[in-house]
Every structure is written in structure tokens, then in C-alpha cells.
N, CA, C and O atoms as a DFTB+ gen file, in Angstrom:
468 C
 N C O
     1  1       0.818      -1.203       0.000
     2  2       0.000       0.000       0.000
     3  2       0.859       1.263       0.000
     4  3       0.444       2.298      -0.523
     5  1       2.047       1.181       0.582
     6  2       3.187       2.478       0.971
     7  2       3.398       2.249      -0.378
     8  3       2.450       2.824      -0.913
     9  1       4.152       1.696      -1.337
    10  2       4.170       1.647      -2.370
    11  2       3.535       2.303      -3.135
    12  3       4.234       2.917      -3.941
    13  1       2.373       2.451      -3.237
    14  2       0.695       2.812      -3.848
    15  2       0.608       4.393      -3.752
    16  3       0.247       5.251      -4.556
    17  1       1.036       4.433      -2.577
    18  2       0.622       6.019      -2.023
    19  2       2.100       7.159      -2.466
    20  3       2.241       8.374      -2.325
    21  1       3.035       6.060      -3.047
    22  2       4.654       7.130      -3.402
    23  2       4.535       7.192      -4.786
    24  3       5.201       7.913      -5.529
    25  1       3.625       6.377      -5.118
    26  2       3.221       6.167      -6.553
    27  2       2.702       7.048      -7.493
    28  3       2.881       7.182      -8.704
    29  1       1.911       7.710      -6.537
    30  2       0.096       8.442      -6.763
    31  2       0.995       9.876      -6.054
    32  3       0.202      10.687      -6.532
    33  1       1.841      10.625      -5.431
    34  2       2.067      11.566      -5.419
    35  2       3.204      11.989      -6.040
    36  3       3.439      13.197      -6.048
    37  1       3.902      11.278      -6.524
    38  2       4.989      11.029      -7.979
    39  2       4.343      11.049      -9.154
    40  3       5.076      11.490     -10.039
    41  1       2.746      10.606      -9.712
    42  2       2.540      10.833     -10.537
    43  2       2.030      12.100     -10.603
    44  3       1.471      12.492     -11.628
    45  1       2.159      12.804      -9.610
    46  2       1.593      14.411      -9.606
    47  2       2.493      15.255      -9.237
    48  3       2.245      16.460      -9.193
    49  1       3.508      14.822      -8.960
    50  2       4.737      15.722      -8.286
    51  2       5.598      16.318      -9.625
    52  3       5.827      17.477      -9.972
    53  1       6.051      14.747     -10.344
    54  2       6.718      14.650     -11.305
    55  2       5.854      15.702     -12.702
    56  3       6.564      16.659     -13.012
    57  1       5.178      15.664     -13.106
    58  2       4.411      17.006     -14.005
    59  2       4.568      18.103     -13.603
    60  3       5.173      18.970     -14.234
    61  1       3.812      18.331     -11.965
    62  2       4.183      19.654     -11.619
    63  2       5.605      20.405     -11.774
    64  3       5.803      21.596     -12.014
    65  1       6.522      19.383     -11.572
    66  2       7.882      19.568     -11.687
    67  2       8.352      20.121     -13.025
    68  3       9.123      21.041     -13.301
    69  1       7.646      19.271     -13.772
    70  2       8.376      19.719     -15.103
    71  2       7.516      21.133     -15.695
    72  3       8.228      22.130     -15.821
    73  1       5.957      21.296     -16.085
    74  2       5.634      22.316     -16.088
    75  2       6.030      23.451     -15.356
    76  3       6.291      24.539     -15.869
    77  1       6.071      23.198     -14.189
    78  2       6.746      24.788     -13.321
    79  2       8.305      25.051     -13.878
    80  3       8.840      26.152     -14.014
    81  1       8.695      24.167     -14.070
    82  2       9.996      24.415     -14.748
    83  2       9.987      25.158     -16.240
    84  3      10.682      26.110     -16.594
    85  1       9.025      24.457     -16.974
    86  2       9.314      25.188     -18.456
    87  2       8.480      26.611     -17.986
    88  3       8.781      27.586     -18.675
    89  1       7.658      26.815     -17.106
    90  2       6.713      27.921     -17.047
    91  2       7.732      29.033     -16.554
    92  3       7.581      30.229     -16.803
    93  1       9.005      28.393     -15.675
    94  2       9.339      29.791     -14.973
    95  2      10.767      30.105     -16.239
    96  3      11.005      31.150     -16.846
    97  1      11.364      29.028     -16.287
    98  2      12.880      29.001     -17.304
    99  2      12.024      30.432     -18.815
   100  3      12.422      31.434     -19.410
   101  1      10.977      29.746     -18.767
   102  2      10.584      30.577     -20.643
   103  2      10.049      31.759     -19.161
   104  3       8.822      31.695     -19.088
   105  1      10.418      32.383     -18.459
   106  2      10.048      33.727     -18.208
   107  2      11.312      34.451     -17.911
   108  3      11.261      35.603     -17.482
   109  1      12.647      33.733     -18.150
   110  2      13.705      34.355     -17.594
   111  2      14.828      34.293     -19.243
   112  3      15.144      33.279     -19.865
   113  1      15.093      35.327     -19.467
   114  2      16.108      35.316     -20.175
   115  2      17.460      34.906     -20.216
   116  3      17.997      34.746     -21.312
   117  1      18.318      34.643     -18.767
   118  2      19.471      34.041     -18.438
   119  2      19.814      32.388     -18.244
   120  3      18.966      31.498     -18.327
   121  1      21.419      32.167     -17.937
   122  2      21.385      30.720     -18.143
   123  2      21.567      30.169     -16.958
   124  3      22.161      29.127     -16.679
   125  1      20.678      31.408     -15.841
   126  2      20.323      30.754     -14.849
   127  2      19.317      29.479     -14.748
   128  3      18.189      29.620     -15.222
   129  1      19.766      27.932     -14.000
   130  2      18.359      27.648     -14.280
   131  2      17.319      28.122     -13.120
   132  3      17.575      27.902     -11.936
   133  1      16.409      28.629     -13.435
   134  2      15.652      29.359     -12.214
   135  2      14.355      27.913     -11.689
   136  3      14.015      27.650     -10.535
   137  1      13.952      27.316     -12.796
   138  2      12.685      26.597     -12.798
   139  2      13.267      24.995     -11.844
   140  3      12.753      24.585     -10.803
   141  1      14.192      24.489     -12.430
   142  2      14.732      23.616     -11.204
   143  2      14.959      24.507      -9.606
   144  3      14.445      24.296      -8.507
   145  1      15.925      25.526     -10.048
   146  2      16.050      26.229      -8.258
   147  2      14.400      26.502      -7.731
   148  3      14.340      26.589      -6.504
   149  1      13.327      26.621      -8.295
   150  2      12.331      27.246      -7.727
   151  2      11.642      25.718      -7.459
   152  3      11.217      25.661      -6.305
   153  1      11.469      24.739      -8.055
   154  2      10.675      23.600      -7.367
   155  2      11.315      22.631      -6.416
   156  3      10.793      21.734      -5.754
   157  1      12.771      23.082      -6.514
   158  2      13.784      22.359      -5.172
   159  2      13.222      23.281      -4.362
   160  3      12.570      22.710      -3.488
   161  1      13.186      24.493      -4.267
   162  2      13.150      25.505      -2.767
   163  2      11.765      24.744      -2.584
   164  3      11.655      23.893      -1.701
   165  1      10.644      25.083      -3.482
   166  2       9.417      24.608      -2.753
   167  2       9.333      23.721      -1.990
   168  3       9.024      23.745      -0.799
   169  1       9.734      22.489      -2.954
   170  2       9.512      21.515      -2.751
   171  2      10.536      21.043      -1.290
   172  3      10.303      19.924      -0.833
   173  1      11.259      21.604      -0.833
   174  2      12.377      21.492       0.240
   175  2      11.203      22.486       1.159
   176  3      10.461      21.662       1.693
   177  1      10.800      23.736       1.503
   178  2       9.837      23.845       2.304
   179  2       8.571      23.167       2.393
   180  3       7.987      23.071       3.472
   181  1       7.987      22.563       1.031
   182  2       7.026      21.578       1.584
   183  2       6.798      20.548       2.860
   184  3       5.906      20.378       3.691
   185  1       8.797      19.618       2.407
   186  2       8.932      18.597       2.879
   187  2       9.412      19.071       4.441
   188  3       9.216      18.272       5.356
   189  1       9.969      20.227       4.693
   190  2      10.003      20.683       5.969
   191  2       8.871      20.701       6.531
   192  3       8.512      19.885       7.381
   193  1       8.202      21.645       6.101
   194  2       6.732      21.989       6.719
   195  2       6.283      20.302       7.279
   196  3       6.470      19.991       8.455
   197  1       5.602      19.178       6.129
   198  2       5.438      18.223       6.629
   199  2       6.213      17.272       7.794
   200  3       5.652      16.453       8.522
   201  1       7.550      17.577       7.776
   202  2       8.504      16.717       9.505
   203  2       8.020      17.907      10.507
   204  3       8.067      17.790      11.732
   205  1       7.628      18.877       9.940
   206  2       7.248      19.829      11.433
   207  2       6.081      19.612      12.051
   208  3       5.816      19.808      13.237
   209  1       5.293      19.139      11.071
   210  2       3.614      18.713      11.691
   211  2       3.669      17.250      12.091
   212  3       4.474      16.611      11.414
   213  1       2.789      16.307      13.347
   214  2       2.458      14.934      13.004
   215  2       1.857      14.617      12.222
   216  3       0.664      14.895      12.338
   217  1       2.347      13.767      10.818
   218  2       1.479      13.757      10.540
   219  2       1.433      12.083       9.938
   220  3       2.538      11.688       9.568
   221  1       0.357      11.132       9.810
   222  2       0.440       9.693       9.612
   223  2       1.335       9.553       8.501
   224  3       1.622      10.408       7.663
   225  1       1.813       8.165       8.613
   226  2       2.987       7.611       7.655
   227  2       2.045       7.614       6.688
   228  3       2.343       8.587       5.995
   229  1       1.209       7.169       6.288
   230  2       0.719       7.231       4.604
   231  2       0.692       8.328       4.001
   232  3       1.066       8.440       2.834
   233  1       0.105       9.599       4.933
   234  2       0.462      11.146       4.444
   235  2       2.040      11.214       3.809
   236  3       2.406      11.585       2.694
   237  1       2.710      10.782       4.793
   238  2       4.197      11.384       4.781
   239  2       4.770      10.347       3.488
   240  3       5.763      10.614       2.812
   241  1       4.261       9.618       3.385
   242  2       4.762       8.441       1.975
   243  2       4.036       9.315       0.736
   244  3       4.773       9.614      -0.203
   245  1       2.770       9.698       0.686
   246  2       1.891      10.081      -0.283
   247  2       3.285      11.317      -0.943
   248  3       4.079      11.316      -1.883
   249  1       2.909      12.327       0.310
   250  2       3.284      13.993       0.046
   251  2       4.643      13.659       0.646
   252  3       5.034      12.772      -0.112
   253  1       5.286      13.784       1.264
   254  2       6.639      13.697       1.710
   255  2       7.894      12.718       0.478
   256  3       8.955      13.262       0.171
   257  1       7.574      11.484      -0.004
   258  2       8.219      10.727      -0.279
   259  2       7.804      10.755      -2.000
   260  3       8.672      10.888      -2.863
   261  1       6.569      10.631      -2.261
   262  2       6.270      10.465      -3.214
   263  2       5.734      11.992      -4.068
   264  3       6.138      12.196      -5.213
   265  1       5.002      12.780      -3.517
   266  2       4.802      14.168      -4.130
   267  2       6.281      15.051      -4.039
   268  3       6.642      15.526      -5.116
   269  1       7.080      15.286      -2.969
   270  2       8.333      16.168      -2.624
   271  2       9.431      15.419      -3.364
   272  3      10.461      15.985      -3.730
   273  1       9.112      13.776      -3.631
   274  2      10.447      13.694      -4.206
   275  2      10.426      13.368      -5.365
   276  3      11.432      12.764      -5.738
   277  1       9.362      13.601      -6.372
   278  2       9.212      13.322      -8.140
   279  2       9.312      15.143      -8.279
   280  3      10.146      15.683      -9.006
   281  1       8.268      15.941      -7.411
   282  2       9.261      17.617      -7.420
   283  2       9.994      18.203      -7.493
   284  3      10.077      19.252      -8.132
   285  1      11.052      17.477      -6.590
   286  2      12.291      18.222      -6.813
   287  2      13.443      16.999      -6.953
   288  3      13.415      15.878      -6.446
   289  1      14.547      17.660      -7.889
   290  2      15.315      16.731      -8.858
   291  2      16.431      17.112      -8.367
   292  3      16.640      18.324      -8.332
   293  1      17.451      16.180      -7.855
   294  2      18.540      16.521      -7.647
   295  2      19.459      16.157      -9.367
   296  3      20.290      16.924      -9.852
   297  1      19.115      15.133      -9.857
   298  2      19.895      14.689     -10.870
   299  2      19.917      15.846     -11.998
   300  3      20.857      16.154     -12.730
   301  1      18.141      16.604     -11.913
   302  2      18.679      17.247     -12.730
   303  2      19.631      18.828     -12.563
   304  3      20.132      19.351     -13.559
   305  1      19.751      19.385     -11.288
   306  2      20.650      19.983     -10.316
   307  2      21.756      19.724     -10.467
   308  3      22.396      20.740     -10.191
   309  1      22.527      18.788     -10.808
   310  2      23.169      18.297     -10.930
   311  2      24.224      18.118     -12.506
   312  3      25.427      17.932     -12.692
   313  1      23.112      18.279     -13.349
   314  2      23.020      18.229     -14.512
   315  2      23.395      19.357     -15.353
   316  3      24.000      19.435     -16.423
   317  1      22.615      20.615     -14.195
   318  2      22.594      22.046     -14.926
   319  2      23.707      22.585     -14.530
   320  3      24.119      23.330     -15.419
   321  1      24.587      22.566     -13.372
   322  2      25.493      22.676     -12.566
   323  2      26.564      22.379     -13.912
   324  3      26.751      23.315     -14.690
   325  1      27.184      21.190     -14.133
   326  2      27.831      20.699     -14.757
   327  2      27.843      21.023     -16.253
   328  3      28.932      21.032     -16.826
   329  1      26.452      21.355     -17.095
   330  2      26.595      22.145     -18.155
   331  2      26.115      23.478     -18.093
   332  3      25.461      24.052     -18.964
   333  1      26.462      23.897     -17.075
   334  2      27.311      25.547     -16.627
   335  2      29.173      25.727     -16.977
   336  3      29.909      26.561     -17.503
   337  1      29.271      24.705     -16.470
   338  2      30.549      24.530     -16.158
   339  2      30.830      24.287     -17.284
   340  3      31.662      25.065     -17.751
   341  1      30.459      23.467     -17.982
   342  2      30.949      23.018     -19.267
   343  2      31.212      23.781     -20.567
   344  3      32.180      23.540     -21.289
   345  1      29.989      25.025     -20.903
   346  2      29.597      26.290     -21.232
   347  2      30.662      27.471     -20.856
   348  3      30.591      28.604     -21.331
   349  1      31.727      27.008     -19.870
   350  2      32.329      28.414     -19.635
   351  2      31.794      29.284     -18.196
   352  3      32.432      30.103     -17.533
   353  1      30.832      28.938     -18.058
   354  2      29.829      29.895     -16.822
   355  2      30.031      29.501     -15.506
   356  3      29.107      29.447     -14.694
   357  1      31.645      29.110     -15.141
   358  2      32.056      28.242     -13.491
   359  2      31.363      29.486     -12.513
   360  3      30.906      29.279     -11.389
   361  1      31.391      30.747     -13.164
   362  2      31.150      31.589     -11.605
   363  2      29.003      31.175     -11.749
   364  3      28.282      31.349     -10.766
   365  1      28.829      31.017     -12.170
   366  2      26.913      30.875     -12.342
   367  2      26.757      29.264     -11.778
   368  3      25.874      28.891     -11.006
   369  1      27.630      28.569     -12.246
   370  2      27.850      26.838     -12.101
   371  2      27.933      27.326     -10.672
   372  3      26.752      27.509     -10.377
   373  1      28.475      27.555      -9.901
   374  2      28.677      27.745      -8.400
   375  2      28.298      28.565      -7.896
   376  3      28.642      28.244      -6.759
   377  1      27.658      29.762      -7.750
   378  2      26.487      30.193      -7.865
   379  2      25.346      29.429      -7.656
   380  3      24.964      29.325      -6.490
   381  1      24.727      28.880      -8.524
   382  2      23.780      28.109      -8.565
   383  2      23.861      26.763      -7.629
   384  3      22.914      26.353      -6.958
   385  1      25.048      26.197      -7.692
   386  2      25.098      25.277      -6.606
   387  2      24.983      25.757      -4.989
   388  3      24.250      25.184      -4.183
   389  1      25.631      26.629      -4.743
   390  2      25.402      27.474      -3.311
   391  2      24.253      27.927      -2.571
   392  3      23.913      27.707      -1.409
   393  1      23.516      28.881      -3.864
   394  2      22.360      29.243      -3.492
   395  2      21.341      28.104      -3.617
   396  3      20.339      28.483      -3.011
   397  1      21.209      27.298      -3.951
   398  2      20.840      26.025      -3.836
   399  2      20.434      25.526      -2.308
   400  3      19.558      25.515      -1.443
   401  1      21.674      25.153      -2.646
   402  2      21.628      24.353      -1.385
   403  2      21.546      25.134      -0.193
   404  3      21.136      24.555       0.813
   405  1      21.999      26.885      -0.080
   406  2      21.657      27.599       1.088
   407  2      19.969      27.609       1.136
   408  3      19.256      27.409       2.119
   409  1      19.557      27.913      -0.283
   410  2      17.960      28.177      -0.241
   411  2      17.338      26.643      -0.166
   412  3      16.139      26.815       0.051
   413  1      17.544      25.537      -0.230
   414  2      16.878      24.933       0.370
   415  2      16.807      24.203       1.476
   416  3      15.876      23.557       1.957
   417  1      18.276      24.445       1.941
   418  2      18.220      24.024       3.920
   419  2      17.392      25.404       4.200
   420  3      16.626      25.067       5.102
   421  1      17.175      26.579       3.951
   422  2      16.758      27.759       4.802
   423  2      15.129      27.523       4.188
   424  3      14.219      27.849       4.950
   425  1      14.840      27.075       3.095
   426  2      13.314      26.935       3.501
   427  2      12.589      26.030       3.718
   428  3      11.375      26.151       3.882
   429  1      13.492      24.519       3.770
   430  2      13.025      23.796       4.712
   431  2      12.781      23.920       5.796
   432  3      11.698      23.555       6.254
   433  1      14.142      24.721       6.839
   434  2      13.560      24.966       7.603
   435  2      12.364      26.431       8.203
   436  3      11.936      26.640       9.339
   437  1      12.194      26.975       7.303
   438  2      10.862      27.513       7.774
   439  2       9.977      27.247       7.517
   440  3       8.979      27.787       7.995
   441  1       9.925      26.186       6.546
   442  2       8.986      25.191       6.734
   443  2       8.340      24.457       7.816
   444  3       7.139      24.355       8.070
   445  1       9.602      23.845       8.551
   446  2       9.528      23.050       9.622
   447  2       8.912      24.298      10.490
   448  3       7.927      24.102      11.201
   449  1       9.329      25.167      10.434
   450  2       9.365      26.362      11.801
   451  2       7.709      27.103      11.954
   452  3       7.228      27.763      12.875
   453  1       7.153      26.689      10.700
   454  2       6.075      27.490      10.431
   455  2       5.197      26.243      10.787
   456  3       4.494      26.443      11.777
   457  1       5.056      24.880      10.163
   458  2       4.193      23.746      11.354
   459  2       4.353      24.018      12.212
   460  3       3.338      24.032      12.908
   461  1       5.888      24.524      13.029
   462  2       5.798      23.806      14.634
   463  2       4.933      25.236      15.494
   464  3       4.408      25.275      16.606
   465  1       5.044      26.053      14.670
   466  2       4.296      26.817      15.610
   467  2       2.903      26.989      15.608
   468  3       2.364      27.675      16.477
């Protein structure tokens, strides 16, 4: 059934993911990628918010495991990083890796911070 429920918020995570991505990238002119950085941040305060609340393991499999993690893509983070780098663009390549990863430990946790209160 846990199975079932990572299934069913992956098949809704994973679209959202990619539409919000082409929706925000075609609003920005640079070779920033903005549309991956913007559904990692969300999706990193989502998954905060949810460890800050109790909330049942099938929730947390549904939305936590299966919606937060077809959302946000490390591989492809990973991906854009590296053809930054590859392109010539090391100061944006790192850049982008930094603010990254600062912006999504910092809105996870106000995520978390905003359940617990």
C-alpha cells in the first residue's frame, strides 16, 4: 500500500515539476536555471513543513516521499550545474550550486518552523 501512495504523489509531483519548470525558465532570459532552483526551494519547504507537523505515515509516503520527491530533482541539479561549467559559466555553475543548497536548507527549515508553531 506504501508503495501505492509514493506512486500516486509522484505521478503528480513529477508534471508539476516539469511544467513549473518550463513555465518559470521561458520567463527568464538568463542561463540561470531558475525553474529547477524554484521547485527544489518549494519543494524542500514543503517537505520541511510536513517533519514539522504529526502527521500519519501514509500522508508522509503520499506527500513527503512520493509528491516532494518526483518535485524536486537533484539529478537534474546536478546536470545544470555541470553544463554551466561546461559552457564556460564556473562563476553561475557555483552560484547556482550554493544558493541552492543555502535556499533549500533555509526553507526547509521555515517550513519546519512554520508547522511547529
Amino acid at each position: 500500500m506504501t508503495a501505492l501512495l509514493v506512486a500516486l504523489g509522484a505521478a503528480v509531483g513529477a508534471p508539476l515539476r516539469y511544467l513549473t519548470d518550463r513555465y518559470v525558465q521561458g520567463r527568464h532570459l538568463s542561463g540561470f536555471p531558475w525553474g529547477t532552483f524554484t521547485v527544489n526551494v518549494a519543494g524542500s519547504m514543503l517537505l520541511g513543513f510536513l517533519l514539522g507537523m504529526p502527521v500519519a505515515p501514509w500522508l508522509a509516503a503520499l506527500l513527503g516521499t512520493g509528491f516532494c520527491g518526483a518535485l524536486t530533482t537533484y539529478s537534474t541539479f546536478s546536470f545544470e550545474i555541470l553544463g554551466l561549467a561546461r559552457e564556460g559559466q564556473r562563476f553561475v555553475a557555483v552560484a547556482y550550486a550554493l544558493s541552492s543548497v543555502l535556499a533549500g536548507l533555509g526553507a526547509a527549515s521555515v517550513g519546519f518552523l512554520i508547522a511547529a508553531a
